[in-house]
Phi, psi and omega in degrees: 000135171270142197260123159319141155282174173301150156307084185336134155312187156252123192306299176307330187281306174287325177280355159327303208267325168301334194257356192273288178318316172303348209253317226251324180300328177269147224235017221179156167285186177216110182314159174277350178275303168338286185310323208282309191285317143322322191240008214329102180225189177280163170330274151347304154292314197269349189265326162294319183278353197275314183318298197282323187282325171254019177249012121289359174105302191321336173210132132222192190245157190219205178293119196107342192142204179263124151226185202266152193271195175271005193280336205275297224300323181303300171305293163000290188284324171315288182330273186332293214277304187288353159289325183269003153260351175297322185309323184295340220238341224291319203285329175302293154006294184310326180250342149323309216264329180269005191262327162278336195096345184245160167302150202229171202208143189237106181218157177237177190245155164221087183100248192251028148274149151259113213262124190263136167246004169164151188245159168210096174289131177292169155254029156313147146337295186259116184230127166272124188246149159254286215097150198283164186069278198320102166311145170198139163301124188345272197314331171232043172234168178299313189289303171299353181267327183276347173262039152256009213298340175282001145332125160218161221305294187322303185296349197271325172297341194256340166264318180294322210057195211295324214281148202281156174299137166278159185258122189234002170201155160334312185266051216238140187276130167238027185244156161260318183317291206301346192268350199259329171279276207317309173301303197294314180277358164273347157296321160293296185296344204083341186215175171255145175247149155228113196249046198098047208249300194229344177211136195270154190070015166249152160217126152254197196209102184240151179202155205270150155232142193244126198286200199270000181262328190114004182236156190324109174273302186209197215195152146229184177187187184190126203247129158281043192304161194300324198283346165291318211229074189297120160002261184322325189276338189265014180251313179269318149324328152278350174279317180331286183305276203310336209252324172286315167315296179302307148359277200287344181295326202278337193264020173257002190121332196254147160182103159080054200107303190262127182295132172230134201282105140096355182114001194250161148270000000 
């Protein structure tokens, strides 16, 4: 049998990162002759990739040179805040998940992602995981639907563009008119539904959590197969889900509007 070698990088992709660390290590801006003398390579190539690094946000320029853009600073600050919020959250989690029986979910959004910082699993035979880290798109999850729940049609244009919703089931929202009505009634009932949405034979139940200004931090939810989780339940499961949500909101400060002093109302 022939044995694999290690997997090759992707040469750009590593020189990226080479170059973000060089950015991110100086105390100073950092010049493209400096970047150069980092990657040696020609001028032209590292001015492309520096390029490409700051029209994503990740780098940008000033006098001088290069520092890190918002985007590094953003993703950063995501890590930190979802760790002390996973902490906030863990014992609530613990118990959505042993009061439905099902797996329960903590995520937060980075961009048009809802990004999972944590889980908490049941020991059924069959379990729905996101797993910590995995991204999934806004639009055709329960969770993603609830940390859009505050969208109205103009903010969804200013987050999506032009570009069309991938379709991932038959049942998948691909409109923004229609995805800016699914945010509006999920701001009214409180919580979010999928119905086969982003995986076929799953359903959630997802609700939004909110800090002491009222706005959208994270999201939880609780994940399903169709023989667990009926039309009809996933309606008392999302009120579940909203009432562990509000839970964690009041202790970020909010609750129902009113700013809260010290954990009271």
């Amino acid at each position: 049998m022939l044995k694999r070698g290690p997997t090759p990088p992707i040469q750009s992709l590593d020189r990226g990162l080479i170059l973000l660390e060089a950015v991110s290590q100086s105390s100073r801006p950092v010049s493209l002759q400096e970047l150069t003398t980092v990657l040696a390579i020609d001028p032209s190539s590292v001015y492309r990739l520096a390029n490409t690094l700051k029209r994503r946000g990740f780098l940008a320029q000033v006098s001088g040179g290069y520092v890190l853009g918002a985007s590094a600073w953003r993703l950063a600050n995501a890590y930190h805040w979802s760790t002390s919020l996973r902490e906030l959250a863990r014992e609530h989690l613990v118990t959505l998940a042993a009061q439905v029986g099902e797996s329960s979910h903590l995520s937060i959004r980075i961009g048009r992602q809802a990004l999972s910082v944590h889980d908490e699993l049941t020991h059924k035979p069959v379990v729905v995981a996101l797993r910590p880290g995995r991204s999934e798109p806004l639009h055709s999850t329960a969770m993603g639907k609830a940390l859009l729940a505050d969208f109205d049609l103009p903010q969804l244009q200013g987050l999506f563009g032009d570009e069309p919703l991938t379709a991932y089931t038959p049942r998948t929202i691909c409109s923004l008119a229609e995805l800016a009505k699914e945010c509006r009634r999920t701001k009214e009932r409180g919580f979010a539904v999928d119905d086969q949405e982003m995986f076929a034979g799953v359903r959630c139940a997802a609700a939004p959590v909110r800090d002491s200004s009222g706005e959208i931090v994270a999201a939880i939810s609780i994940t399903a197969p169709l023989a667990r989780l009926s039309l009809r339940d996933r309606f008392r499961v999302g009120r579940e889900v909203l009432g562990v949500a509000e839970q964690i909101s009041a202790k970020l400060g909010y609750s129902g509007g009113r700013r809260v002093e010290s954990g009271k109302p």
